[in-house]
C-alpha positions in Angstrom: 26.7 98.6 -123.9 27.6 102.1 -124.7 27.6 103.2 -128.2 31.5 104.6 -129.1 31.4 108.1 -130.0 34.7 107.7 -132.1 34.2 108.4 -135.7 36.7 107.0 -138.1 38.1 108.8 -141.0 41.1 105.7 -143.0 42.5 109.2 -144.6 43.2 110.9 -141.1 44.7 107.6 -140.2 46.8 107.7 -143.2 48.4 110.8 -142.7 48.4 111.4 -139.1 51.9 109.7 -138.8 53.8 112.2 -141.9 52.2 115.4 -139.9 52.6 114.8 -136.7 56.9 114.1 -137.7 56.9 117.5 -139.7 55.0 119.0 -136.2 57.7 117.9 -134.4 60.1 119.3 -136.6 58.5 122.3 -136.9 57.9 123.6 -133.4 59.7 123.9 -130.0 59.4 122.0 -127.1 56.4 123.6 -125.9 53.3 125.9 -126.9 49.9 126.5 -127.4 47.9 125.0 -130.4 44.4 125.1 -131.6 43.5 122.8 -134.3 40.7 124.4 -136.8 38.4 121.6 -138.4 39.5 118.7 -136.3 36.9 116.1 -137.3 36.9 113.0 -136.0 39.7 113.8 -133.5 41.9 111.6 -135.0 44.9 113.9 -135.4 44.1 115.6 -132.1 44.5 112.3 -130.1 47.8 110.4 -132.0 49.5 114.3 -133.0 49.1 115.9 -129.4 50.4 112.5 -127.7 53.5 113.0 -129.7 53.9 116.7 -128.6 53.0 116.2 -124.6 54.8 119.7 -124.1 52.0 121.5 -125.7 48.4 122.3 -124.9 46.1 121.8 -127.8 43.0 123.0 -128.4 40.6 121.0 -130.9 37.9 122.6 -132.4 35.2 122.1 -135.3 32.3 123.6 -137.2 29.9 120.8 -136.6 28.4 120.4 -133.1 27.9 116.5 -133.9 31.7 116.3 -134.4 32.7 117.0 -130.8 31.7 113.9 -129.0 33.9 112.1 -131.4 36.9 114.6 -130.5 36.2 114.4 -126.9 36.1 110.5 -126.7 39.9 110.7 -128.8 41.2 112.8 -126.7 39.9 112.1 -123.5 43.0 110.2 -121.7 45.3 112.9 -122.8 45.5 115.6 -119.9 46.8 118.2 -122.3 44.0 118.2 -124.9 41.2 120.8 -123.7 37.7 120.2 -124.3 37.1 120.9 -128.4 35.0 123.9 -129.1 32.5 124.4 -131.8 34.1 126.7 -134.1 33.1 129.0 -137.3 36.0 130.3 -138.7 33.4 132.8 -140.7 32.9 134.9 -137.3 34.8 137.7 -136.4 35.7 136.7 -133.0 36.5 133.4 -132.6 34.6 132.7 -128.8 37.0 130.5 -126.4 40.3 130.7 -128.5 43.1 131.9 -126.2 44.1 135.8 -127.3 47.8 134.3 -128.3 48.2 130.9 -129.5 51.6 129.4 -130.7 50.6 127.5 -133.3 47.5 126.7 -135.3 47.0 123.5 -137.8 44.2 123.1 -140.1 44.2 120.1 -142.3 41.7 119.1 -144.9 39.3 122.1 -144.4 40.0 124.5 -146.8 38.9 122.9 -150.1 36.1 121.6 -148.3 34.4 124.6 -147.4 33.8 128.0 -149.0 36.4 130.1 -150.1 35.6 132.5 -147.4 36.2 130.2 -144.5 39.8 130.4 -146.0 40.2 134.0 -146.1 38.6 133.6 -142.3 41.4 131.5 -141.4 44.1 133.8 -142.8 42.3 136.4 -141.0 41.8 135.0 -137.5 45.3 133.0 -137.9 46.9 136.9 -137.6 45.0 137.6 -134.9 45.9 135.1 -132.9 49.6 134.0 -133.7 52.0 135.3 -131.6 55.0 136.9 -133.2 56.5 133.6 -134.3 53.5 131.4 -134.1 52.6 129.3 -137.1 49.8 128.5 -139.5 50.0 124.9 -140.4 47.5 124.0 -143.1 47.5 120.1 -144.9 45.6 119.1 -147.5 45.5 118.8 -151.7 46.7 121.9 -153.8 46.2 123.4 -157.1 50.0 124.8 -158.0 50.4 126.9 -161.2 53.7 125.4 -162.1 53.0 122.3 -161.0 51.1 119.3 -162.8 48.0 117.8 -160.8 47.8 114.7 -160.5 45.2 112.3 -161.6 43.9 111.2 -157.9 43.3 115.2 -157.2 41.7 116.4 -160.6 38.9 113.8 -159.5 39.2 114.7 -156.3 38.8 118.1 -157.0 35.9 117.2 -159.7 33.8 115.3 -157.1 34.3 118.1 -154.5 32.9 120.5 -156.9 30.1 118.2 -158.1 28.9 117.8 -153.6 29.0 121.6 -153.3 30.2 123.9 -156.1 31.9 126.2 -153.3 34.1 123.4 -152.4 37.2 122.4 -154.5 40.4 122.7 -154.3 42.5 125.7 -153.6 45.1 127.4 -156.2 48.3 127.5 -153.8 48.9 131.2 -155.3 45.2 132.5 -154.4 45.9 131.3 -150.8 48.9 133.0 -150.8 47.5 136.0 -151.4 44.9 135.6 -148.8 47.6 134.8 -146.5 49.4 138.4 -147.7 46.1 140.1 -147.7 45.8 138.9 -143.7 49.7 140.1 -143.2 50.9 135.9 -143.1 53.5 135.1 -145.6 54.5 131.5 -146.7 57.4 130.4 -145.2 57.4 126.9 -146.0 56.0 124.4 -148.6 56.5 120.9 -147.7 55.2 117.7 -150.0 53.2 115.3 -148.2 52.2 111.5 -149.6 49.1 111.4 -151.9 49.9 114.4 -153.3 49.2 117.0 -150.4 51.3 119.6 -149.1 51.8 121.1 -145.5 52.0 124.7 -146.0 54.0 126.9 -143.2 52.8 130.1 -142.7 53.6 133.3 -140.5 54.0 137.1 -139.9 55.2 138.7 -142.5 58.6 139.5 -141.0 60.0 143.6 -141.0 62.3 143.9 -143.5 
């Protein structure tokens, strides 16, 4: 018998369902999407197959991840082949000139701080003139208590990798601004995550 490829991650499953309906909200019909970090493929397969009118591109960092992502994805006729991506290069090899949308979920307080000023960076690049930057995960907010769950969180992170941790909203906006991406939307997510919705910073 044939060993499954599929990793499983019980937090993608988890969340998969609330950002896949606020995708749908979000964005028209139909488009062109690459997914940054997309580890075990999870949110590729179950979010794509609720937006058949777009063509998504899943990619990750680690080479080991994309069997996984392949093997998710591999009845849906709309999902291209993941790539192995490093946000950290200056050209991003294989991603489409103009894409229409680009999620990221649960990468950037796992991974240096770099990797998010990378993603601000390529995310402008890429976006068409209303494409969006969709990134998911746990928050620091300055006017906003953390919780419990994410001050651990955020401890253990630190504790695995002192460049991981997570992410002051405010110092990613200002990424985003240095990149020319402004926040146009901050949406809160169970377990005490957020979607973030960013894009061109429009002419006044």
């Amino acid at each position: 018998m044939t060993e499954d490829p599929r990793r499983h991650s019980p937090a993608a499953e988890r969340n998969r369902a609330p950002i896949l309906a606020e995708l749908q909200r979000l964005l028209p019909a139909s488009g062109l999407l690459l997914e940054i970090a997309s580890g075990t493929g999870q949110h590729a397969a179950h979010c794509s197959a609720g937006l058949p009118g777009w063509r998504w591109l899943p990619s990750d960092l680690e080479a080991a991840s994309l069997p996984s992502i392949r093997d998710w994805c591999t009845r849906l006729d709309h999902v291209s082949p993941p790539l192995q991506l490093d946000v950290l290069q200056p050209h991003w090899p294989g991603v489409p000139a103009r894409l229409d949308a680009i999620l990221c979920a649960n990468m950037i307080h796992i991974a240096p701080w770099a990797c998010c000023i990378a993603l601000m960076q390529g995310a402008a690049r890429h976006l068409s003139a209303q494409g969006l930057l969709i990134t998911y995960g746990p928050y620091l907010e300055n006017e906003v208590p953390t919780s419990p769950g994410n001050l651990a969180f955020d401890a253990d992170l630190r504790a695995r990798n002192p460049a991981w941790g997570l992410r002051h909203r405010e110092d990613v906006a200002h990424a985003a601004t240095q990149a020319g991406l402004a926040l146009r939307e901050r949406v809160a997510m169970p377990a005490n995550n957020l979607l973030l919705i960013w894009g061109h910073v429009l002419p006044a």
